[in-house]
C-alpha positions in Angstrom: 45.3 10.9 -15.5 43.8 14.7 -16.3 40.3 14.6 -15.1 38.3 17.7 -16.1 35.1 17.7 -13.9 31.9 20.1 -14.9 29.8 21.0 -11.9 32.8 20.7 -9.6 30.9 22.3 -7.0 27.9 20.6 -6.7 27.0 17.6 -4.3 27.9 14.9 -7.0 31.0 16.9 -8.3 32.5 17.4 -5.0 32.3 13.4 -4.2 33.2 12.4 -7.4 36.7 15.0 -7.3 37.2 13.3 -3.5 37.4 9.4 -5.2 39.3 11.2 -8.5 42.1 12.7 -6.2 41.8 9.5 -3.9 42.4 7.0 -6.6 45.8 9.4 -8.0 44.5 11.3 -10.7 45.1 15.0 -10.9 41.6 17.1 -11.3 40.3 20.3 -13.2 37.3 21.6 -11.7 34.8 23.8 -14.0 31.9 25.5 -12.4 29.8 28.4 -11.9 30.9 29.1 -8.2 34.1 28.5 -6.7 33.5 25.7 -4.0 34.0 26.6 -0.3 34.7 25.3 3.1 35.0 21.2 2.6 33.9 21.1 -1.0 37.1 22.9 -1.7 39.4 19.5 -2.4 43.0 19.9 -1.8 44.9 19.3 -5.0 41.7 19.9 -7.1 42.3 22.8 -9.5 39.2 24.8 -9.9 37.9 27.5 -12.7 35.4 29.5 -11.6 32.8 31.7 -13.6 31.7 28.5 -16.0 28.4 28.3 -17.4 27.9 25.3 -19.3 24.7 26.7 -20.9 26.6 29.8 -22.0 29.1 29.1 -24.9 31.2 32.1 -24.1 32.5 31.3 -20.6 34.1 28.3 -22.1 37.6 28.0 -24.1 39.4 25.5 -25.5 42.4 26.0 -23.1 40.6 25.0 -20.4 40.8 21.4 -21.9 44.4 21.4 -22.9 46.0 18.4 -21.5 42.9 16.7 -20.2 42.9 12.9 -20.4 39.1 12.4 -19.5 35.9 14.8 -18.8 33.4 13.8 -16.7 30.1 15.6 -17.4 28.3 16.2 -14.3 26.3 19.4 -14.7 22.3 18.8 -14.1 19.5 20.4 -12.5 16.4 18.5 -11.3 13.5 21.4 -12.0 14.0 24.5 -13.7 14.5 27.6 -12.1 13.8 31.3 -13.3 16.9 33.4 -15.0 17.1 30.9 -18.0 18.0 27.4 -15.3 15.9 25.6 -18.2 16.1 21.7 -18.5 17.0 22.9 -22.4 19.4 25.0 -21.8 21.4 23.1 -19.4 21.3 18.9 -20.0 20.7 19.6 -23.7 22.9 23.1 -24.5 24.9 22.7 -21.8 26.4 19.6 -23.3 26.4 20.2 -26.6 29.0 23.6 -25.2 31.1 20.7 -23.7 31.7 18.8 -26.2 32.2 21.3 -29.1 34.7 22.9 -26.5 36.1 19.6 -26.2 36.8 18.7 -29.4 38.2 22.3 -30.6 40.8 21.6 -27.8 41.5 18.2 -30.2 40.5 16.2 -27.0 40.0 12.4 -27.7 40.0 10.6 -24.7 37.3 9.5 -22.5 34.2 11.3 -22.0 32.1 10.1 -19.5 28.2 11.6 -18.8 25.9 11.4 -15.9 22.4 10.7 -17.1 19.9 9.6 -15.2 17.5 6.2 -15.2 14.2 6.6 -17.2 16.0 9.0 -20.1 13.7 8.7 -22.8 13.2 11.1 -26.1 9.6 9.6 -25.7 9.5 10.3 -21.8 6.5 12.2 -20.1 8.7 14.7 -18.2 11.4 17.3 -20.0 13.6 16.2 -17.7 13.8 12.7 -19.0 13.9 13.9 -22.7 16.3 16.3 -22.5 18.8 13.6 -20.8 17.9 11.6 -23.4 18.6 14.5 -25.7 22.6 15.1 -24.2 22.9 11.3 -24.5 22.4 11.5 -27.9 24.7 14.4 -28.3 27.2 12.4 -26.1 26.9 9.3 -28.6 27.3 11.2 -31.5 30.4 13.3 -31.0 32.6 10.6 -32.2 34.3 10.6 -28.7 34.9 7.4 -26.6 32.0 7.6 -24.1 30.7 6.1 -21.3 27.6 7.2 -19.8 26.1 6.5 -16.2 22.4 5.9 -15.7 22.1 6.3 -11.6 18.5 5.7 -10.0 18.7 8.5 -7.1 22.0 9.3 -5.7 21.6 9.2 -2.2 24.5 11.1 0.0 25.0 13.3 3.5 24.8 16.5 2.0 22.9 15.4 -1.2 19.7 17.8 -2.8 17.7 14.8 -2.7 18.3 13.9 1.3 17.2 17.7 1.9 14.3 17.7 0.2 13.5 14.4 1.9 13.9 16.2 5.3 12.1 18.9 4.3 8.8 16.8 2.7 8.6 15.3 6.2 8.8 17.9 8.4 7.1 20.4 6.1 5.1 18.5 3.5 7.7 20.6 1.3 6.7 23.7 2.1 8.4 26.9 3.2 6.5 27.1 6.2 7.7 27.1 10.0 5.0 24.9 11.2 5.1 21.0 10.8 2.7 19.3 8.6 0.5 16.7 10.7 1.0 14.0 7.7 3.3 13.4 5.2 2.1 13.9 1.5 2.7 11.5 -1.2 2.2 11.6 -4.9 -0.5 9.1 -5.9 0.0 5.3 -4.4 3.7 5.6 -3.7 4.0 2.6 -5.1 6.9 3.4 -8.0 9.8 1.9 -6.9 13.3 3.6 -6.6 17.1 2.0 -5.9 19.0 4.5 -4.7 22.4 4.3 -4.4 25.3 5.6 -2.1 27.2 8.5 -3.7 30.7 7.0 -3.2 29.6 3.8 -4.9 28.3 5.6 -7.6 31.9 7.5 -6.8 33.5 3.9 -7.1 32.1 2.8 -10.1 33.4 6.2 -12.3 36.4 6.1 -11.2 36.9 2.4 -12.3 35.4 3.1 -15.7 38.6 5.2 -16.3 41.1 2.5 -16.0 38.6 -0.1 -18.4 38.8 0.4 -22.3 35.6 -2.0 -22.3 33.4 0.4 -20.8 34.3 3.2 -23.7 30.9 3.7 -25.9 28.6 1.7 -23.4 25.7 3.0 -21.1 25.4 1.8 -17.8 22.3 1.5 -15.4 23.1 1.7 -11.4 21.8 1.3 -8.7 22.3 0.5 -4.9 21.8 -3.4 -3.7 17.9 -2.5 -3.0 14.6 -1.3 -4.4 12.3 0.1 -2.5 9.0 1.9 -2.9 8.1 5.6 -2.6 6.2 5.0 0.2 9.0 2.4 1.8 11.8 5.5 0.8 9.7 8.0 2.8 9.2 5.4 5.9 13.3 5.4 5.8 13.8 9.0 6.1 11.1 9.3 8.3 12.4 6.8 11.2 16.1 8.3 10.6 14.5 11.5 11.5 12.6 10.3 13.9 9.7 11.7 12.6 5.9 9.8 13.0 3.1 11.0 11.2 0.4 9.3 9.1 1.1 9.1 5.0 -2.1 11.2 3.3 -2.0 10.1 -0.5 -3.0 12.7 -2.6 -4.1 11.6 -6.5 -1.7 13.2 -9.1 -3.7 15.0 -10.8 -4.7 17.2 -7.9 -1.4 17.7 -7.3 -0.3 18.7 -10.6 -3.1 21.6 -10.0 -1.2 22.4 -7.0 2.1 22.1 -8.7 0.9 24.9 -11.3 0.1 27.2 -8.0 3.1 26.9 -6.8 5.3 27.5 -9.5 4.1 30.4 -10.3 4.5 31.8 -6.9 7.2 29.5 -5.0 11.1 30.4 -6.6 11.7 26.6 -6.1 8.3 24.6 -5.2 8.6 21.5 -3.5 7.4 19.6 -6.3 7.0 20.4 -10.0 4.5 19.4 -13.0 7.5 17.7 -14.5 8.7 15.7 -11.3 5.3 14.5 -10.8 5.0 13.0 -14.6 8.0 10.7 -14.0 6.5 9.7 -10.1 4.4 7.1 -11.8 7.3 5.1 -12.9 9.7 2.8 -11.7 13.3 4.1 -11.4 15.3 0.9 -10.9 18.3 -1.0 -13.0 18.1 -3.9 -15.5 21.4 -4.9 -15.1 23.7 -5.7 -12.6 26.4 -3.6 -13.9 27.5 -2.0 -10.5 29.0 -5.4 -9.5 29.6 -7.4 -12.5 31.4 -4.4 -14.7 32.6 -2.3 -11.9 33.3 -4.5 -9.0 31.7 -2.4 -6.4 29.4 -4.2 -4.0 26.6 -1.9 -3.5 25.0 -0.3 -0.1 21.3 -0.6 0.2 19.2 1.2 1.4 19.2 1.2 5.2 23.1 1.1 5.2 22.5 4.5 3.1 20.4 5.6 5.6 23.3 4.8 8.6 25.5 6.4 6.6 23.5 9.8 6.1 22.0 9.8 9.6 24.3 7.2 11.7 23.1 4.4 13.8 
């Protein structure tokens, strides 16, 4: 099978086109970058120069002969130079799949969404997931579309940031923080799951008709709490320092701050309206539609930082 991947660079991308490759099928990367050093896959074929959020840097060609897409392009906070949750969940999409279909593509288009998208949400991330969903849904393609809690992985955006809150307190300073900060109670619970299960489970949806026009809810074999995630990284690091809980709303003051003056602050207004809910699965779908058997969390953590 002809797997066209978006955000073929990226941490997600470049795991994903590893289990793609891995499992036979041949694989058309699309991103903005070309990838380099080991997230350049052997046998991958990449096309640089791709902007999802930009209409004009895509063509129809460049899904000729595609059996399947795989949606992966996302961004956590926005950035300045137009890296707007609008622009590039909602936009971004809806480029793909007019692109799509004006190459007369029909098969299988799978999207990764995320847990907790909501057109109702409190965060703009949430709602414009919620918003490419619907596109997704609507396009009259057969769809399948992944809702991961947090992907978890050795060279993953999240596991960074998690290095850096703890050594840091997320700032760009030199100095280590005495304590580590937390958002409100930390008491939100999370189920983070191992990128090559999350890997697993995509690459099985391919080879199932049933799972065309469903939407799926994953997660890894545990849930844990904010606080319980930030104890994790924190003994894989080997890092001891108090917890100081800071209430959210002076934090969100602090958020503003640093926005304004940071180019990517550790944490963001929006990030901090979803902190106070949960971001676990309903389902057991990771097991029961996709036959994969789930790390949890401290096997994720051996497998980031070793034993």
């Amino acid at each position: 099978m002809e797997v066209l991947v978006t955000g073929a660079s990226g941490f997600v991308g470049n795991h994903m086109i590893e289990a793609l490759l891995a499992a036979g099928h041949s694989v058309r990367g699309l991103s903005r970058k070309k990838p380099q050093g080991e997230r350049a896959k052997s046998g991958a074929t990449y096309i640089d120069g791709v902007d999802v959020g930009d209409a004009a840097t895509l063509t129809p060609a460049m899904f000729e002969g595609v059996d399947a897409v795989l949606h992966l392009v996302g961004i956590i906070q926005e950035a300045k130079g137009g890296q707007t949750f609008q622009r590039i969940h909602v936009q971004g999409t809806q480029n793909i799949v007019k692109t799509a279909c004006a190459a007369d593509f029909h098969g299988r288009f799978i999207y990764m969404s995320a847990i907790g998208a909501d057109p109702n949400g409190p965060a703009e991330y949430s709602r414009t997931k919620a918003a490419a969903e619907k596109i997704v849904t609507e396009s009259g393609l057969p769809y399948t579309i992944f809702r991961p809690s947090i992907i978890l992985g050795k060279d993953g955006e999240f596991v960074e940031q998690m290095g850096e809150l703890i050594k840091h307190g997320g700032l760009p300073v030199p100095l280590p923080f005495p304590f580590i900060p937390v958002p409100g109670s930390g008491n939100n619970k999370f189920q983070p799951i191992f990128i090559d299960d999350l890997a697993a489970c995509v690459v099985n949806s391919l080879g199932d008709p049933a799972t065309a026009k469903q939407v799926y809810e994953v997660g890894g074999a545990t849930q844990v709490s904010f606080n319980e995630l930030l104890g994790g990284f924190a003994n894989s690091l080997h890092v001891s320092k108090p917890f100081l809980h800071a209430p959210v709303p002076i934090l969100k003051i602090a958020a503003t701050v640093m926005e304004a003056i940071l180019p990517k602050p550790p944490v963001t207004r929006d990030q901090l309206a979803n902190l106070g809910l949960d971001n676990v699965t309903k389902s057991h779908a990771i097991t029961d539609v996709f036959g994969v058997s789930p790390l949890g969390f401290e096997q994720i953590l051996t497998k980031i930082y070793g034993s």
